[in-house]
Every structure is written in structure tokens, then in C-alpha cells.
Legacy VTK file of the C-alpha trace (Angstrom):
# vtk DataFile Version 3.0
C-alpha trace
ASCII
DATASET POLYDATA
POINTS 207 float
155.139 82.984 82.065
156.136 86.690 81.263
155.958 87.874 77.994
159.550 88.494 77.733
160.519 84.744 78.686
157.941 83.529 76.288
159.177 85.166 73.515
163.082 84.257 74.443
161.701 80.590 74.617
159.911 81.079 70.639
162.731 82.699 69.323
165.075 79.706 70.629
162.712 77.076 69.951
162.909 78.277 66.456
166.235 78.643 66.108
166.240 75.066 67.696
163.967 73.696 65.118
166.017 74.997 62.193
168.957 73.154 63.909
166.847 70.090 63.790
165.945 70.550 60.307
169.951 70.717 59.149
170.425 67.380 61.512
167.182 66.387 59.138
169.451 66.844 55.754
172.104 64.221 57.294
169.279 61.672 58.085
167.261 62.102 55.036
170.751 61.306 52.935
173.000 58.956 55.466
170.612 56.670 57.068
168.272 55.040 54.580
171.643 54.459 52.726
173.231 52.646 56.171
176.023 55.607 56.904
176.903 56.696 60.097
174.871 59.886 61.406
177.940 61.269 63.045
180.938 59.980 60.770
182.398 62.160 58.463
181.064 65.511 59.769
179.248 67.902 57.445
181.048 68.178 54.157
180.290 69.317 50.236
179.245 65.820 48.522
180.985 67.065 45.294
184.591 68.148 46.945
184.141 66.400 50.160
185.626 69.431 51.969
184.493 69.776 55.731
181.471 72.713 56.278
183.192 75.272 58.516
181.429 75.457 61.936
180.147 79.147 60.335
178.937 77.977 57.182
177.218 75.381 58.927
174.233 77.881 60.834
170.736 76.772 59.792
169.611 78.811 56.462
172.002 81.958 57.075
174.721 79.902 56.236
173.780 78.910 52.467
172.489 82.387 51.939
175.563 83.785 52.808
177.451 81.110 50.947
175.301 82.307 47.897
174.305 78.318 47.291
177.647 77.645 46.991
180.660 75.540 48.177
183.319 77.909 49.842
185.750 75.624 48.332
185.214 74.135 45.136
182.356 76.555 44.170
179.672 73.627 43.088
176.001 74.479 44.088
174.452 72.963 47.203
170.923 72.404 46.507
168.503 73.956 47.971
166.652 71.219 49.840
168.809 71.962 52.610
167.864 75.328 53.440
164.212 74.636 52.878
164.383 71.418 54.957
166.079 73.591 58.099
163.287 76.386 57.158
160.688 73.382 57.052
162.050 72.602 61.040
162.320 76.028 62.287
158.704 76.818 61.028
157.517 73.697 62.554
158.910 74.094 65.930
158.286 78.333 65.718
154.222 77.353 64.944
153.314 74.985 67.648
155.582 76.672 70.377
153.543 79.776 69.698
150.411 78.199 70.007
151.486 75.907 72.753
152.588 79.113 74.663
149.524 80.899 74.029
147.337 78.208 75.316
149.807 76.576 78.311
150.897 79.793 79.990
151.270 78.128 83.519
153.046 75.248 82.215
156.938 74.921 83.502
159.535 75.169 80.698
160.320 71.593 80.948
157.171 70.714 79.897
156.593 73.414 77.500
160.157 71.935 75.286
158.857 68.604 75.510
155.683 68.988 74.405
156.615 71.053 71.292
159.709 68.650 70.854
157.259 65.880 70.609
154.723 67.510 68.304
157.385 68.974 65.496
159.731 65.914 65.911
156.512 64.061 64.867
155.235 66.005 61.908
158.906 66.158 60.797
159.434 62.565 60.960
156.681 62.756 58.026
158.433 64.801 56.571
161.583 62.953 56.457
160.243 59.730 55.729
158.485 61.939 52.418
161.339 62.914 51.295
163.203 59.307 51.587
160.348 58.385 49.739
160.719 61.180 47.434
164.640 60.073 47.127
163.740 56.562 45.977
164.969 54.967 49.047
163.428 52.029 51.610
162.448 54.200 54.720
164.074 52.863 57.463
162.106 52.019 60.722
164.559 53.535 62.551
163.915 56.838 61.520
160.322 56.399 63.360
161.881 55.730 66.855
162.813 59.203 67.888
159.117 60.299 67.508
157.958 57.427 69.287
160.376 57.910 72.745
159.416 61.745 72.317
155.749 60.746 72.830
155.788 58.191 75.285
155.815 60.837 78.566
152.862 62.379 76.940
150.873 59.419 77.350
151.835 59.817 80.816
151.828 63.326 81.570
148.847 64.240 79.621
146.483 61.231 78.190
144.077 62.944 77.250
145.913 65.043 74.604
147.397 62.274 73.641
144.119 60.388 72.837
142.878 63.567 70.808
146.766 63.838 69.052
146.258 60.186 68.392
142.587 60.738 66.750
143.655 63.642 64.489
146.691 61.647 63.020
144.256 58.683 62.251
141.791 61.285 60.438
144.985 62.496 58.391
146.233 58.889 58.046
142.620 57.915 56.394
142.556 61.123 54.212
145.928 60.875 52.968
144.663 56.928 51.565
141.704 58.820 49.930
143.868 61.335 48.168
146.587 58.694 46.945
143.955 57.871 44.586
144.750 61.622 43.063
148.063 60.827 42.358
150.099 58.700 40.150
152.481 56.692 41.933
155.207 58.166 39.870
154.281 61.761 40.952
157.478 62.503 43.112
157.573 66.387 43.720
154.853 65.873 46.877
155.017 61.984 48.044
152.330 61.167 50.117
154.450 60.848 53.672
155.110 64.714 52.704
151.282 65.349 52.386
150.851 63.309 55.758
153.264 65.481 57.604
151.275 68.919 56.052
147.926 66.952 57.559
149.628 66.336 60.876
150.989 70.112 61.413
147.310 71.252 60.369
145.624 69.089 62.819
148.238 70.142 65.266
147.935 73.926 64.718
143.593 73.270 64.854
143.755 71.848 68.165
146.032 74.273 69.477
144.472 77.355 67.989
LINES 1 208
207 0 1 2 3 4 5 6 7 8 9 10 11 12 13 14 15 16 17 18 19 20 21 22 23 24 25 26 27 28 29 30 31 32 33 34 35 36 37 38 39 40 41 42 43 44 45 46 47 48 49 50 51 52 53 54 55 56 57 58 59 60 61 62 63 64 65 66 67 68 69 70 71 72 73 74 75 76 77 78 79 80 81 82 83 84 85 86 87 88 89 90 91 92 93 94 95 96 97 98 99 100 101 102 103 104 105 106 107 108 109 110 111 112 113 114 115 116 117 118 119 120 121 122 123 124 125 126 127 128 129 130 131 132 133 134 135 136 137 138 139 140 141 142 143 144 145 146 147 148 149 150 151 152 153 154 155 156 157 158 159 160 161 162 163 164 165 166 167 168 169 170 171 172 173 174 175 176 177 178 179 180 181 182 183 184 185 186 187 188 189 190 191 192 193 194 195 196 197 198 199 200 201 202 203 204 205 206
């Protein structure tokens, strides 16, 4: 792949990830809580005013909004810009690496790959911050990852295998270090310290 098309393909991935990461904010609020993903669109939860379609773009769009509904004027926390940087980061790290290391794979492959990689660290990361919200993690929220994976297992077993490994190393570190904290401690919940283990072993075998 030329370097041009490589780095049209990070900059979009990227882009794409932070897009994930805002679809992230509506899962993390509307599904453990049995609302519908889709029905009402984006709107403030203190006015209930609709997000305009250009208030709506992944980080730029709360910056530029200073934090603020453009309505009623109420802050919007900040989880939602850090959970759309969170995805953009996610999806801008492994594409990189995947691009440096898989430079005669097609594109189709290429997306798929890092769509399956960051859509399963962020699934950690969602499930974390349900967990962080008080709220029964749905099993549905696991799905996604696990359709996203499946043509790996075809296309490349082998990766898979070693992907599979790291994730039970993480999985059997993160019990080790829940004895560090108190089950009360909700700033980093351990599904959020499993999803940092995940993108680490990740980036490892990819660097």
C-alpha cells in the first residue's frame, strides 16, 4: 500500500473510531437501562433538545459548544468527549501498527482486522464504565465483539490463538490486581483496567 493511501486509511480510521466512541456514549447510558439505541436521537438529558447534526461531530463538537448545551446552556459532561477520544485513539493506535506490519494486506482486511481489535478493547471499556455507572452489564453489549472476531478465526487462526492468549494473561492479571482495590473504588473499575491490558497486549504484538 502507498504511503499516501495508508495514511488516508489512519486518518479515517480515526476519525471512524471517534464516531464509534460517540455511538459508545448512547450504549454506555441507553442499553444497560433497556432504551432503544436508535429512539429518540441524540439530545441534551437536561432540556431534551435534539443535538444538531453539527454539534454532534466526535470531540470538535463539545469543544466548540464550550461543554455546553446550545439551547438551555447546562454542561454536558465530559465523559463524552473523552469516551469518543478513548475510540478514536483506539482505532488510530492499532491501524497504525496494523499498517506498519500488514502492508500487502487488501483494505478489506486491513478495516476488519482493526474493527475487530478496537471494537474489542472498547467493549472493555464500555462494560467499565457500566460498571463504573452502577448498572448490570448487559450481555448484549458483548455480541458485537464476538461477530467482529469470528472471520478472524477463519481468516487468520493463528493470530487469533495468540489474541486469545494475551487476553487470558490480562484476564488473570486483572484478578490479581482486584485484590488492590476496594470494591467501592469507582474512578477505574476493573473492566476499565481490562480494556487498558487488552490495548497493551494488542499494541505489544503488533509493535
Amino acid at each position: 500500500m502507498d504511503p499516501i493511501t495508508s495514511n488516508i486509511l489512519l486518518v479515517w480510521l480515526t476519525f471512524f473510531g471517534a464516531c464509534i466512541g460517540s455511538f459508545l456514549n448512547v450504549v454506555i447510558y441507553r442499553l444497560p437501562r433497556g432504551k432503544s439505541l436508535s429512539n429518540p436521537p441524540s439530545h441534551c438529558p437536561k432540556c431534551g433538545h435534539a443535538i444538531r447534526w453539527y454539534d454532534n461531530v466526535p470531540v470538535l463538537g463539545w469543544l466548540w459548544l464550550g461543554g455546553k448545551c446550545r439551547d438551555c446552556q447546562e454542561p454536558i459532561s465530559i465523559r463524552y468527549p473523552i469516551v469518543e477520544s478513548v475510540g478514536g485513539l483506539v482505532f488510530g493506535t492499532i491501524a497504525y501498527l496494523t499498517l506498519q506490519r500488514d502492508v500487502d494486506a487488501s483494505l478489506f482486511e486491513l478495516f476488519l482486522f482493526v474493527l475487530g481489535m478496537s471494537g474489542l478493547v472498547l467493549t472493555f471499556f464500555a462494560a467499565g464504565l457500566i460498571e463504573k455507572d452502577d448498572q448490570k452489564i448487559p450481555w448484549k453489549l458483548f455480541l458485537p465483539a464476538m461477530v467482529l472476531i469470528l472471520p478472524w478465526m477463519v481468516i487468520r487462526p493463528t493470530e487469533v490463538f495468540v489474541y486469545g492468549i494475551a487476553i487470558v494473561i490480562a484476564t488473570s492479571c486483572l484478578h490479581f490486581l482486584l485484590y488492590f482495590f476496594s470494591p467501592r473504588q469507582k474512578t477505574i473499575t476493573p473492566l476499565m483496567i481490562l480494556a487498558a491490558m487488552t490495548f497493551a497486549m494488542i499494541v505489544c504484538i503488533l509493535s
